[in-house]
C-alpha positions, 0 to 999 in steps of 0.5 A: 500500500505505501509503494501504490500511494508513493507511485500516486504522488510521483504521478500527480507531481509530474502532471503538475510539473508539465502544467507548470512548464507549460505555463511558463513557456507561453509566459517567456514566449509572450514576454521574450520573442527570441525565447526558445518554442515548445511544441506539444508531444503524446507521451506513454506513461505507466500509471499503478492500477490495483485490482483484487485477486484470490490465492491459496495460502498453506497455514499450519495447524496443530492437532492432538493425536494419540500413539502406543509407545513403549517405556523401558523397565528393568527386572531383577532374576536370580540365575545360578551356573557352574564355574572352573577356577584355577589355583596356583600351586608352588612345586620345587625341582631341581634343575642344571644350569651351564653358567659362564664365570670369568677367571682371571689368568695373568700374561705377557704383552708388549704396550706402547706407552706415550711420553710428552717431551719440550722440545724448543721450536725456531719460529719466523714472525712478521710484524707490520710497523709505521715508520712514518713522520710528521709534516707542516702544510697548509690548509684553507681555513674558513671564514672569521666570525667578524668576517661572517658578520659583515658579510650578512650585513653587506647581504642586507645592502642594496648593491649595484655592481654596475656602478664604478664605485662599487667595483671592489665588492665583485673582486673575489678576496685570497683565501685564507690558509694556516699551517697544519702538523700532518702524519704521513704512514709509511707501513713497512713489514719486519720479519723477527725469530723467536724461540718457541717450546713446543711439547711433542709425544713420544711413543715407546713399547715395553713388556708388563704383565697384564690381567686377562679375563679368560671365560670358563663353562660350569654346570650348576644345580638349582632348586627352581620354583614352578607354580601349577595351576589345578583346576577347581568346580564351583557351584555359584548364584547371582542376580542379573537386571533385565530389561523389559519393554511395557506398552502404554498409551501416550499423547501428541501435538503434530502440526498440519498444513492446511489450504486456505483460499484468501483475497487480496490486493494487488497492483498493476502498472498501465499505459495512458498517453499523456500529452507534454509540452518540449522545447523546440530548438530555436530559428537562427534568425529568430533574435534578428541577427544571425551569425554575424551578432554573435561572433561580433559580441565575442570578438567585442569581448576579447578586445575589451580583455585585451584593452584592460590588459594594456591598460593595467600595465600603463602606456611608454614611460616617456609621455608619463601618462598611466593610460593610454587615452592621451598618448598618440603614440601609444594607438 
């Protein structure tokens, strides 16, 4: 409903638009002959139009229906049943084991024995030496701080280097220099012996009497530990829970969709021709005077331009006047 009001005001507000652009268009006509001319034009326009139509809605319902469900309950039965038990018996036997023992046998063998020994070593060593001296020269130094006085105080003077007067301020001054101490490196390379202790090793073989492990087999009798299982039948009764199914009857809310016939209304667009007045495109010769006008307004502009200009910039300085009215040589 608010789109169909909302296309309804547009409507009215063109309508009222066309009306107003007509009025004032014979207005400026009838006021101004060289005004633009408007001619009448049909025009499609699509207008909303409502209408009533009819449509089958779905809409849930809630019904309540009954159903069998079953409930789980639990039962406790006494049951009885036979059961095999192992028991563990300790039995002693004797058993033979081949053990292996390590006997300690002495022997003759030939080691090598390390002994570390000075021994002094004859090493060459380069080392780089500046051999080098100092030396006067002179430097350029700068500007005094009376010198960069007077000169920010010359910068703030008006100075005419055309003026035979003033020929000296274009000269440029010496430069000022002073003697500096400077050292001049000369590197040179000297090569020195130096005696070094150095510790070398020194292998030599000898004969001592070592302890070897040697490995001998020895059966031995052990009282070993076996555990047998016998078994064993015992009667036992218990008590098991069993599960049970029970029917009962229950209620339940299902939900239905159900057809339901509706009017409503809807909205159309339609096509009404609708009369509006457009600007024609003026005559060339309808303000009386053509082409020939036109470039002479505009040519009359730009020399108008082109007379302030001058104007703003005075005439020759040797008639002394600022505009150019009363001078003939400057036309």
């Amino acid at each position: 409903m608010i789109r169909q009001q909302l296309r309804v005001a547009l409507l009215a507000g063109g309508i009222l638009a066309a009306i107003s652009c007509t009025v004032r268009a014979e207005e400026i006509s009838k006021a101004d002959p060289c005004a633009p001319t408007y001619r009448t034009v049909t025009v499609n326009e699509w207008v909303p139009e409502n209408y009533q139509a009819t449509r089958t809605v779905y809409k849930t319902e809630q019904r309540q229906e009954t159903y069998t469900a079953y409930k789980c309950e639990t039962v406790p039965e006494t049951r009885t049943r036979t059961v095999t038990c192992y028991t563990r018996v300790p039995e002693m036997q004797t058993c033979i084991k081949k053990v292996c023992v390590k006997v300690p046998c002495w022997e003759d063998k030939v080691v090598c024995e390390k002994h570390w020994v000075t021994v002094p070593e004859v090493k060459t060593v380069r080392k780089c030496v500046d051999r080098g001296h100092y030396e006067c020269r002179e430097v350029p130094c700068g500007p005094s701080f009376g010198e960069r006085l007077s000169g920010l105080l010359a910068s703030f003077k008006k100075k005419d280097c055309c003026d035979p007067c003033a020929t000296s301020c274009c000269e440029t001054p010496c430069p000022r220099t002073k003697t500096v101490k400077v050292w001049c490196a000369n590197k040179v390379w000297e090569e020195s012996c130096v005696t070094v202790c150095k510790k070398v090793c020194e292998t030599t073989q000898c004969t001592k009497k070592v302890c070897v492990m040697k490995t001998e087999w020895k059966e031995e009798a052990h009282q070993v530990c076996h555990y047998v299982c016998k078994p064993e039948c015992k009667t036992e009764t218990y008590t098991v829970c069993v599960k049970h199914q029970v029917p009962y009857q229950a209620t339940r809310c299902v939900s239905h969709c159900v057809p339901v016939c509706e009017t409503y209304t809807a909205c159309r667009m339609v096509c009404h021709k609708v009369e509006k007045q457009v600007a024609c495109a003026p005559a060339p010769t309808a303000c009386g005077c053509g082409d020939t006008c036109c470039k002479a307004s505009l040519l009359d502009g730009l020399r108008g331009r082109l007379a302030s200009f001058r104007g703003s910039f005075g005439c020759n300085k040797s008639c002394g006047e600022s505009t150019c009215s009363s001078c003939s040589s400057c036309k």
